[in-house]
Structures are given as structure tokens and as C-alpha cells.
N, C-alpha and C positions, 0 to 999 in steps of 0.2 A: 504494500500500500504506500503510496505517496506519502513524504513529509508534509502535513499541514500548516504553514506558516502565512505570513502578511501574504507572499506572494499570490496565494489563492485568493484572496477577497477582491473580489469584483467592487466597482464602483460604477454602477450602470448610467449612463448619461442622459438627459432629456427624456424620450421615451421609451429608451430601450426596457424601462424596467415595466412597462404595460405591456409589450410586447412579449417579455418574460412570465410574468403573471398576471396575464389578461383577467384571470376569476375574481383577484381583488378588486379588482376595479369596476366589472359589470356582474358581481356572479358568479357566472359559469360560461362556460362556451360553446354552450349549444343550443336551443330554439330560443329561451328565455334570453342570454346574454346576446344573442343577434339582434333584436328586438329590442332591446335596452340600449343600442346605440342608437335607433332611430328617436326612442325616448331620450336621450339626454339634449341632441339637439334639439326636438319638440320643445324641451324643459327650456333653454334658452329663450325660445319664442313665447314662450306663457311669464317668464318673469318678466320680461316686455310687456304683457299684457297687466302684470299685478301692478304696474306702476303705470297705466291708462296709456302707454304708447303703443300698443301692437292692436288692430283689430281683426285680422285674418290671416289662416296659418294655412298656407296648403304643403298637403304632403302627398307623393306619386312614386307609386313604384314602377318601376322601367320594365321593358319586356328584356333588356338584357343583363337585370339583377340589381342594377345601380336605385338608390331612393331618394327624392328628392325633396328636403323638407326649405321650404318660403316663409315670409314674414312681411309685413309691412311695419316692422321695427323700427328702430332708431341708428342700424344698421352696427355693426363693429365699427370703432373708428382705426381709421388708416393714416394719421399722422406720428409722427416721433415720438419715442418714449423717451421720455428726459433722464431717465440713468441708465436704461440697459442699449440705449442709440439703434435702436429698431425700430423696425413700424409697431405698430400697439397689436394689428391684425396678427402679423406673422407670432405673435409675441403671444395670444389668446389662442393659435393655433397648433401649436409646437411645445408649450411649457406650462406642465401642469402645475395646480396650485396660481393661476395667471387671469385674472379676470375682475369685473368689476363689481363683486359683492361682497369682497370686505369688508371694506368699511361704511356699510350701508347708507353710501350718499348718493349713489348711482342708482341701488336697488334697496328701499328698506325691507322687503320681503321676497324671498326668493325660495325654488322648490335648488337650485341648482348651485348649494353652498359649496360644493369643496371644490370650484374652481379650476375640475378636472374635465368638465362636459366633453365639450370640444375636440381638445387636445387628446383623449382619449379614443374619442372616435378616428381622428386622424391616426392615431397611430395602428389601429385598428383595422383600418382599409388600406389598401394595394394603391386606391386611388382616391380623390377626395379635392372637390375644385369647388371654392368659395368666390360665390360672387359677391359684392358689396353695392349698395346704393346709397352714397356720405356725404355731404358739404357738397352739393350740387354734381356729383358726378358718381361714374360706375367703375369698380377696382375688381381686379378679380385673382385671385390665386392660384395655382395646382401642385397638389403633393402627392408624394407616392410612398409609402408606409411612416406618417409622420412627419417627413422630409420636404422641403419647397424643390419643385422643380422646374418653377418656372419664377421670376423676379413678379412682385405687385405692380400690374397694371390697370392705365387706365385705359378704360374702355368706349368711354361716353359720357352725355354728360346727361344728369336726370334732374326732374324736379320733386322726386319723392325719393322714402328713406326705404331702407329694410337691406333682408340677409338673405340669400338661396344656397345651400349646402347641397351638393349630389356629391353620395361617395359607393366606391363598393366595396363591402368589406371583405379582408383576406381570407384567399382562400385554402390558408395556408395555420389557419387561426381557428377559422369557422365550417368544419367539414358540412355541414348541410348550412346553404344559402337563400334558403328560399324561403322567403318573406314571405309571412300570414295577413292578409287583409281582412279577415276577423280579428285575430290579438291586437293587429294597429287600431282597429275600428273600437275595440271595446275601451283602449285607454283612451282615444279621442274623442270618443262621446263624452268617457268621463271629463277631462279637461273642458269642455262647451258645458257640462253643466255647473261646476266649481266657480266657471269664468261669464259669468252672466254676461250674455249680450256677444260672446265674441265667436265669430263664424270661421269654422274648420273643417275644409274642404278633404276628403284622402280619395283616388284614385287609382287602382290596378289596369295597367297600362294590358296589361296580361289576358284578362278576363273581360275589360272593361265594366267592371265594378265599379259603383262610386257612392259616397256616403255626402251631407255637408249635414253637418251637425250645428244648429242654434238656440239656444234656447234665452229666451229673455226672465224667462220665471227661475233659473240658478237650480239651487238643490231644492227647492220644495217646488218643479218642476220633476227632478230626478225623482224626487219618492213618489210623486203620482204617477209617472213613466212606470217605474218599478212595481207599481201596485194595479197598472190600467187594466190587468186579465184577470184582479181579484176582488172581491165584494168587499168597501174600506166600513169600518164601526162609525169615524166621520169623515165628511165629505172633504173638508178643505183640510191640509198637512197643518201639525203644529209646527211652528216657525219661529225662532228668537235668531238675534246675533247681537251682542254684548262683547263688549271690552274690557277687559281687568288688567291692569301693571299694561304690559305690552305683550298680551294673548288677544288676539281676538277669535269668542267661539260663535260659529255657527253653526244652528242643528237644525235639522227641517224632520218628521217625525210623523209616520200615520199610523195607525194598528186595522187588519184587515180581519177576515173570518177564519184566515190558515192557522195551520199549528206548528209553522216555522217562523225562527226570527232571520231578518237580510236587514245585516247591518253592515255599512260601508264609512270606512274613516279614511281623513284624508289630512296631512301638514302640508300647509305651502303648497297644494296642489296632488301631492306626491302623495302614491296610495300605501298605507300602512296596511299592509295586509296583514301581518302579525300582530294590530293593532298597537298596544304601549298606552302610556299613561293617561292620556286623552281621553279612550275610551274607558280603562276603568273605572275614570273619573266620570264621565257618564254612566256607566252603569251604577256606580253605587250609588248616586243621587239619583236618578230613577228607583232602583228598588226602593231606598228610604222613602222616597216623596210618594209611591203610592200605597205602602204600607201605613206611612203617617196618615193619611188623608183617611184609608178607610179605616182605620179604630178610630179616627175625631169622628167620624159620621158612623160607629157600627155596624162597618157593613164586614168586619172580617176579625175571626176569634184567635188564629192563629197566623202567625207571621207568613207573607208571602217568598221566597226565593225570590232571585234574581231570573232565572230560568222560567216561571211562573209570568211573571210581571212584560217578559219581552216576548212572551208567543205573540207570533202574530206580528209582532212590531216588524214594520221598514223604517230604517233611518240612516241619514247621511250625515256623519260627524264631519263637517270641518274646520279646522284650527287654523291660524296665523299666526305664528310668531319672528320675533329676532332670529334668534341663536339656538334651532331646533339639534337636539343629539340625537342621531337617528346610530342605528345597529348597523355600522359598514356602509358601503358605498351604496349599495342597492337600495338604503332606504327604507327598509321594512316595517321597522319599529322604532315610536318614539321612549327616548328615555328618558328626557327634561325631569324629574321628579315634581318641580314648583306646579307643573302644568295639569296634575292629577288634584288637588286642591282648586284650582278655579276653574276648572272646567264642573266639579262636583258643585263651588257655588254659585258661578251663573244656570248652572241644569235644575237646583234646586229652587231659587229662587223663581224661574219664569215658569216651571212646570206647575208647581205650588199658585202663584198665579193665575196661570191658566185654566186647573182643576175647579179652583175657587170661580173662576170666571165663565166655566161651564159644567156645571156639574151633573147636566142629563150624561155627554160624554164622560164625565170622570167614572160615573157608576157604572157605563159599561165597558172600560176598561178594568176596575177593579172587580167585577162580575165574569169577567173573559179571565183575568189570573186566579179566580179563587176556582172555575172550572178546570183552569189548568193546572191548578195544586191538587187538585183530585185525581185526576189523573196521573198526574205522577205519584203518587203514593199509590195507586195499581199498576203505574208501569215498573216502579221497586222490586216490588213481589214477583213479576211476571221477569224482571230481568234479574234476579236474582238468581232464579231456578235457570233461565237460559244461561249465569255466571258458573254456577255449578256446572255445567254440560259443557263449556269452554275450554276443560283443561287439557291440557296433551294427550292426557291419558284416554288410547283407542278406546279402550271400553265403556268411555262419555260418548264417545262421536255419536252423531249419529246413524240409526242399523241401514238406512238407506244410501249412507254414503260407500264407494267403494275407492276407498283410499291408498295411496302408492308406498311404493314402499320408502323412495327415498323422503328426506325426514328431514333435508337444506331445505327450507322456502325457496329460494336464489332459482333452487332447479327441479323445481314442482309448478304441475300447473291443475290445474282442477274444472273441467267442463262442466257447466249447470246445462241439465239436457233436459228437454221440455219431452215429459208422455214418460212411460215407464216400457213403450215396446224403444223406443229411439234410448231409450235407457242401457237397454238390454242387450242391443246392437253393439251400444258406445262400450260399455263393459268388455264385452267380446274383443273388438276390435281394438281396444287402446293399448299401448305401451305400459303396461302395471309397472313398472319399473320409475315412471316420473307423472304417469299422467293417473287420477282420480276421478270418475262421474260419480255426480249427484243429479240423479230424475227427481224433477219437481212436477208436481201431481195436477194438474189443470194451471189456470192462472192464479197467479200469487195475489193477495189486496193491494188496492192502489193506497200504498201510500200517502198521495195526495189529499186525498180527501177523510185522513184517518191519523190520530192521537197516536204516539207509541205506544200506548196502554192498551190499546187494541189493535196497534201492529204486533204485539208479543204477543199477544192472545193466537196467531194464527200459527197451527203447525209448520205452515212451508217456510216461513220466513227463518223459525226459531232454526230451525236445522240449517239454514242457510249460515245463520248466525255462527252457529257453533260448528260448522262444519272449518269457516273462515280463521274460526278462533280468535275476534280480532276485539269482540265484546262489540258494545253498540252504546249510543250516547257522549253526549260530551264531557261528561266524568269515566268514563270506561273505556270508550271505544280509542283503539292504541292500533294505528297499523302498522307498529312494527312489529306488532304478534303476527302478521299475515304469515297461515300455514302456507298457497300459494302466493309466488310472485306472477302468475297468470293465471288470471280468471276469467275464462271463456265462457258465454253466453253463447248454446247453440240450440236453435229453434229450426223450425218449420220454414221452409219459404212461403209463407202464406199469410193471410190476415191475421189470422189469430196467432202466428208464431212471433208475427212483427210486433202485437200486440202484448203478446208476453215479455218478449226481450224492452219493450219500452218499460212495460211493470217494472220489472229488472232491472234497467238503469236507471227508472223514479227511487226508485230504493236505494241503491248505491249515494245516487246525486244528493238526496234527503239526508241519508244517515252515516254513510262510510266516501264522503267527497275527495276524502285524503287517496282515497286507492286510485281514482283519475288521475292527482297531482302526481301520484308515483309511478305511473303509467302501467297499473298491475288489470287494469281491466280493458276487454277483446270482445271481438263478436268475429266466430266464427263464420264461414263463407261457403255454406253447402253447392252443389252444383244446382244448375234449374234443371238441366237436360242430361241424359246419358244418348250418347246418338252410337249406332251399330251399324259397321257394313262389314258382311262377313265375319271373319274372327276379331275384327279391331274394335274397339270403342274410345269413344273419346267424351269426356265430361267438358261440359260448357255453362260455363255462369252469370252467360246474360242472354237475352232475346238476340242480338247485334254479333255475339260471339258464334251463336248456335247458326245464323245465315250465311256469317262468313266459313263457317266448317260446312255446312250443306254444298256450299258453290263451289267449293275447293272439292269436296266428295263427287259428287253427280248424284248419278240418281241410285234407287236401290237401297236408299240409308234408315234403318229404322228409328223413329225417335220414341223416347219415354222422358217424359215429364214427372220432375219428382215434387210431390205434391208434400209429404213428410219424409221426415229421417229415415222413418221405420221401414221406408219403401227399400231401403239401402241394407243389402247383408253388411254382418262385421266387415267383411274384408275390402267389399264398397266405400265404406265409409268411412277404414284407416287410410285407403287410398288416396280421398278425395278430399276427408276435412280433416283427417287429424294426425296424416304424417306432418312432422318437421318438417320435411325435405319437400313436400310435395304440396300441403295446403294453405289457404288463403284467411289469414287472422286479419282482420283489422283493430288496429289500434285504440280508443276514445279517448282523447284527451279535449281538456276543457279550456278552450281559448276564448271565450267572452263569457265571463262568468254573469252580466248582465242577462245579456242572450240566453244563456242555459236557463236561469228562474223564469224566463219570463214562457219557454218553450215548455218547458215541465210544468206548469200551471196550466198552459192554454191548454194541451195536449187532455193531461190528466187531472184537471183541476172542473169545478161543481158547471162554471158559464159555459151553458153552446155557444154563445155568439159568435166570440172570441177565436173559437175550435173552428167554428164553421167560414170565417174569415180566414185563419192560418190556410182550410185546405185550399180554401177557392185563390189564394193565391200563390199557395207554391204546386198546385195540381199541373204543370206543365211539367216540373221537375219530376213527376213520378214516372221511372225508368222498367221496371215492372212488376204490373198491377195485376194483383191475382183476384177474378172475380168470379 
């Protein structure tokens, strides 16, 4: 082994050390952190907007991978820096920690503190050309991994300001490139609704996709957005925003008839998805304030939960501060401690307020949590006993499941097979060695329209539960117990297979969301057709597939259409779904988490309207329709 001395220590320069450990800086580097570069220079353009100079931000993805995010900003300035004797541009674009929200006289509120946005993404991409529109005229730059390769020119001259970044990132960095125009679409909704009044255009050059998001009503637009496919307790959002020290909060707030809370927080724009101090300082001034409220009126003998109190709630937390501490670059969570204290007493004070100032609504929120503390004191019992059946030990499992032998999560995968003859098949045919069926017996309960106290009550689920081992609830449910790292949903191609596999993922989505983050849940890919000529056969799994293997055969070809699984011997159907090597999983992951509640609602939730609007407009999309 080499002597370890001074001479080993690197001193990485300008960018090299992003280029080195791209994950501190975005994350990770894979769908999430490619996606985060487009977000940081968005973040650029919204802090323009927190200080009333940006009003529209377009953002375009290229058909040849490049993403183009606009502004009608106040542009970067492109004059001398008076100590480092550079232009200020190349200076915000090349050196991180370089920017103008330090000393917050530029920006007093910013999502984009550590002064790496930019710089970051330039080092980030292979290539990366900034145009500028400054002091009456157009500058433009171009770099190739962090680096100028071309001197700041001028290009013309304007009479308006702002920024246009197009870069593409390395592909040397980022092995898949391909930008999601849903995950862009879902953060720039959210930003249009944060940024009251400001219009944000996104574009897929690709698909020709296009979104522009405006919303003049802010966040208590977002929670009526959020709530449009569910039946609200009242009509108009609760709404405050209040100032203390140098916080400012704003919460917009409605409660619906569901038995899920959707609650979304936000600093400086920047979405806290791990939440942090903000929100628990909203929640514990909630639970208190409607706990207080109903023993001063009698309407409730025993304490309510926190749990109890937010069924049903939509709410959009957002904060403004100075000097927010967030967890890492990405921003996740706020740490501020001061921030958990006046967010508790501006929440306290207006909700208190409000309850007092309406109190037909106050009764039937406190009437909605004490049903919901009922319930959970039966979904205790009912998850207690499914706690019991959880344990590793085979002789809990459940007798329906038939389980593998290997005993790594990592390298287990587990098929949930709709009917007990496609059960029986799937048994036959599987791999025992990594792969596990469990036959679920008709359709499962729709979640949706259903308490956990009465999703534990139903057999299929509870085996479902325990089969996972992953427990259920947000006191229990832990998925890193997950027995499988692949959970395949394999149905019917049919009405009712399609309808099941949705039951299926209302469930997942409801109560185990973490297994999409971690990418452990699949839907299997049966064939539609087995076509025969002669001794050959050939499976085909779409209507477009099966025409194009007809025209290539001629004539003479027999078809069979598989209507179920069970239509398929074992050996059919290791062949076709469930070798490795050989069959068609697809993936679910959850890139607009807006989108997802609002699709699992209309789909599976009490309103036809809503359902019957969803079909009649994405009915061109149905590729094939089993009738």
C-alpha cells in the first residue's frame, strides 16, 4: 500500500469538487438529481419573483435533451467585479458560494441561499450557454463542463431585462437523461401557486406537451385545486398570513369528507418534503386549538390526537424567512428551531379566531375528529392482531401465501395474482427459489372510500399486510421491513383485472407511498394474444404488435386471445410474465405527487362527475379496450 502523506491531499479547484461529488450538491445522480438542476435554475427565476421583479418563467425541453429555462428578471449583471477583476456573470457562473443573496440587499428572501444554483448546474453539463438581457443590451456566454468557452459577448441591444439558461447535462454524470415533463410540471405548478399572480409556461418540444400555470388566488387556490374531486365540510379555504420577528406564515387550510390528511409545506418556495419545524409547529397548534375549543363548548370527553384532528385536512404550509437551515443542499427539511414556536403562535391565534368566528364549521370539524378517534381505537385492535401476524416467523405468514425461499429482501420478489386458478398456475410456474404468489380472492375494498378501521376488518388486505411485513400506519408502517424488494401486481387483461390492480395501487398510494419512493412496486405485463403457425408461437402484447406479426406471418396463423391468466399453463406463463430474462414489468413511480391524489380520488373516490369527466377526456388515450 502506498505511503499516505501531504502529497495525497487533493485541493480540488473551482468546480472540480461538484464534478467529484455531484450527490452533495443535488442529491443523487439519477432521475431526482437531473431534475434538481433544472430546479435550481427555476429557483433563480422565483427569487426574482419574491422581490416583485420576474413575472414569467418559461421552461422547454429540447427534442435533443438540452432544457431551456427564461425569465423576465433583472437579468445577471455583466459589469466588473471590483476585487476578483471579472465580469460578475462569469463570476455567478463558475464559482460557487458566488451570488447575490448574502447579504440580503439584493434578495431579502430567497429559496436559493447557498449561492451554488448556477454554478452547479454549469458544472454539471457538457454544455451550458447563458444569454443575458442588462443595461440596454444582450450578453451571452458558453461553457463546457463549468469552463467559458467562449469570451462574454454582446449580442444586441434590448429594451427589456431577464436570463435564458439552455444547458445539457453530462452524460458522463447523468446515465439516464431524459427529462420528465410531469416531475417538471408538478414543481411548477407548485411555484405558480406559492407565487401569486406569476405565469409559468413548461413545454416538451418532444411530445408537444404544454402546461402554463397561473393562479391569482396563491395557496388557498392550491387547496381548492387539491380538494376540486372531493366533497369540502366548508366551502371557502381557511386562510391567515401573519408576520412575527422576521417569519412570515402562510397557511391556507380546508377539511373534506376523506379519511386522508394532504398536507404540503413549503420555505422560501422550496418544498420541505421531510417537513421540519414549521410544520410541527403547525400541527401542535392545531391539535391544541381544537381540542381547547371543544371541552370550552362540551363537545368532546377525551383528548383528541393529532392524527384524529387532520383526517381529512388539505393544507398548504408556507413560511418566509431570512436565514432558513435546511438539511443539505436539496433542501428537504427545515431546522430553524425559533420557527416551531411562531408558527405554533400565529396557527393558534387565527384558528382560535376563526373557530370563534364560525362555529357551525368548528362543530363539524370537531364532530369529523371525534368520529375519527373512534375509529382508531378499532383500527388499534384490528392492527394489533395484523402486528402479531407481521413477524418473520413462516408460521405467522399467511396459509395463502406461497413464499420463496430466499430470505434477502434485495433478491425476492413477490406476485399479488388476482383469482386462485391464475394462483395456481403462478405457483406452478414460478422460480421458488426468489419468487413468492399470493392469490387475492375477488376484489380487495376500495380504500378510498373507507377508514382503516374497516380496511383491517377485511381479510384480503390483512394478508396482504402481513405477507409485506412492513406493518401499516404512520406509527408502524416501516419499509424497510419490506420482505420483497419487488412487488408485482399481476391481473387479468380485462376490466375487472384493471380494476383490481387500481384497488391495488389505491392501497399502496393511501397507506404504504414509501414502497413507490423506493421503487419496490411493478405491474406485471401479460401477453393479449398467443398467435400459432405451425409449431411456432409467438406472444404479443398489444393490438399494433399482434398486426404487425400477422403481416410478417401471412396467412394460416391461429390466434387466441387471453382473456385471464388462468387461460395460460405454468409453463405459458413463466415464459411470458414471469421469467427475468424474458418478461415485461413495469415500473410505478410517483412523479406528480399532486396529480397522483387528485387521480386516486376521481378514479376511486364517492363523485361520478369528476370520474365521468376524467374518462370522456383521456378516452382517446385508451390503447386497448376490453368490452
Amino acid at each position: 500500500m502506498e505511503e499516505y502523506n501531504a502529497s495525497k491531499i487533493q485541493v480540488l479547484k473551482d468546480l472540480e469538487g461538484v464534478q467529484k461529488r455531484p450527490s452533495m450538491y443535488i442529491g443523487d445522480t439519477g432521475i431526482r438529481g437531473l431534475h434538481h438542476l433544472v430546479f435550481e435554475v427555476v429557483d433563480n427565476s422565483i427569487d426574482e419573483a419574491l422581490v416583485g421583479k420576474c413575472e414569467r418563467i418559461w421552461v422547454v425541453i429540447h427534442k435533443d435533451g438540452m432544457v431551456t429555462v427564461e425569465d423576465d428578471g433583472r437579468g445577471i449583471p455583466v459589469d466588473m467585479h471590483p476585487i476578483y477583476k471579472k465580469e460578475a456573470l462569469e463570476i455567478v457562473m463558475t464559482k460557487l458560494h458566488a451570488g447575490g443573496k448574502f447579504d440580503h440587499k439584493a434578495y431579502a428572501i430567497s429559496g436559493g441561499l447557498h449561492g451554488v444554483g448556477l454554478s452547479v448546474v454549469n458544472a454539471l453539463s457538457e454544455y451550458l450557454c447563458v444569454r443575458v438581457k442588462w443595461g440596454d443590451a444582450i450578453y451571452t456566454q458558453e461553457y463546457a463542463y463549468g469552463k467559458p468557452i467562449t469570451e462574454i459577448k454582446k449580442v444586441g441591444e434590448t429594451k427589456t431585462t431577464g436570463t435564458k439558461i439552455t444547458f445539457l447535462p453530462d452524460k458522463r454524470i447523468f446515465k439516464d437523461r431524459n427529462f420528465s415533463f410531469d416531475l417538471l410540471s408538478q414543481r411548477l405548478r407548485e411555484l405558480a401557486f406559492l407565487n401569486r399572480g406569476i405565469r409559468i409556461k413548461v413545454v416538451d418540444e418532444r411530445t408537444d406537451k404544454e402546461h402554463i400555470f397561473q393562479y391569482k388566488g396563491g395557496i388557498s387556490q392550491f387547496v381548492t385545486y387539491l380538494n376540486k374531486a372531493k366533497d369540502v365540510l366548508h366551502k371557502k379555504p381557511i386562510y391567515f398570513l401573519k408576520q412575527k420577528e422576521d417569519v412570515i406564515v402562510e397557511v391556507a387550510m380546508q377539511y373534506n369528507d376523506t379519511y386522508k390528511e394532504v398536507i404540503f409545506s413549503y420555505v422560501n418556495t422550496i418544498n420541505t418534503e421531510e417537513g421540519g419545524t414549521h410544520l410541527v409547529g403547525f400541527k401542535t397548534a392545531l391539535t391544541r386549538v381544537i381540542n381547547d375549543y371543544g371541552k370550552r363548548n362540551n363537545l368532546i370527553d377525551d383528548l383528541l390526537t393529532g392524527e384524529d384532528v387532520r383526517e381529512g385536512l388539505t393544507a398548504v404550509i408556507n413560511i418566509k424567512l431570512k436565514e432558513p437551515q435546511f438539511e443539505g443542499q436539496t433542501k428537504t427539511k427545515l431546522g430553524n428551531s425559533e420557527v416551531k414556536g411562531i408558527v405554533d403562535s400565529i396557527v393558534t391565534e387565527q384558528m382560535n379566531q376563526f373557530l370563534e368566528e364560525n362555529p357551525q364549521i368548528a362543530r363539524k370539524i370537531v364532530e369529523k375528529s371525534i368520529t375519527a378517534a373512534r375509529a382508531r381505537e378499532a383500527a388499534r385492535k384490528a392492527k394489533e392482531l395484523t402486528r402479531k401476524k407481521s413477524s418473520l416467523d413462516v408460521g405467522s405468514l399467511p396459509g395463502k401465501l406461497s413464499d420463496c425461499q430466499e430470505k434477502d429482501p434485495r433478491f425476492s420478489e413477490i406476485y399479488i395474482v388476482e383469482g386462485d386458478s391464475a394462483g395456481g398456475s403462478a405457483k406452478q410456474g414460478r422460480d421458488r427459489r426468489f419468487q413468492a404468489i399470493l392469490p387475492l380472492r375477488g376484489k380487495i375494498l376500495n380504500v378510498e372510500k373507507a377508514r382503516i378501521d374497516k380496511v383491517l376488518t377485511s381479510e384480503e388486505i390483512r394478508s396482504l399486510i402481513t405477507a409485506l411485513g412492513t406493518g401499516i400506519g404512520k406509527e408502524e408502517f416501516n419499509a424497510e421491513r419490506a420482505r420483497y424488494h419487488k412487488i408485482i401486481i399481476m391481473t387479468d387483461a380485462d376490466v375487472d383485472g384493471s380494476h383490481i390492480r387500481t384497488l391495488l395501487l389505491t392501497f399502496f398510494y393511501r397507506y404504504m407511498q414509501e414502497l413507490f419512493e423506493k421503487g419496490y412496486i411493478f405491474i406485471a405485463q401479460p401477453p393479449l394474444y398467443c398467435l400459432k403457425k405451425g409449431k411456432e408461437e409467438y406472444y404479443v402484447y398489444s393490438d399494433e404488435e399482434r398486426n404487425n406479426v400477422l403481416e410478417k406471418l401471412g396467412k394460416g396463423v391461429t390466434i387466441q386471445r387471453y382473456k385471464g391468466l388462468g387461460e395460460m399453463n405454468p409453463e405459458q406463463l413463466w415464459k411470458t410474465t414471469m421469467d427475468p430474462e424474458r418478461r415485461i414489468i413495469l415500473k410505478v413511480s410517483l412523479e406528480d405527487a399532486v396529480e397522483a391524489d387528485e387521480i386516486f380520488t376521481v378514479l376511486m373516490g364517492d363523485r361520478v362527475e369528476p370520474r365521468r369527466e376524467f374518462i370522456q377526456r383521456h378516452a382517446k388515450e385508451v390503447r386497448n379496450l376490453d368490452i
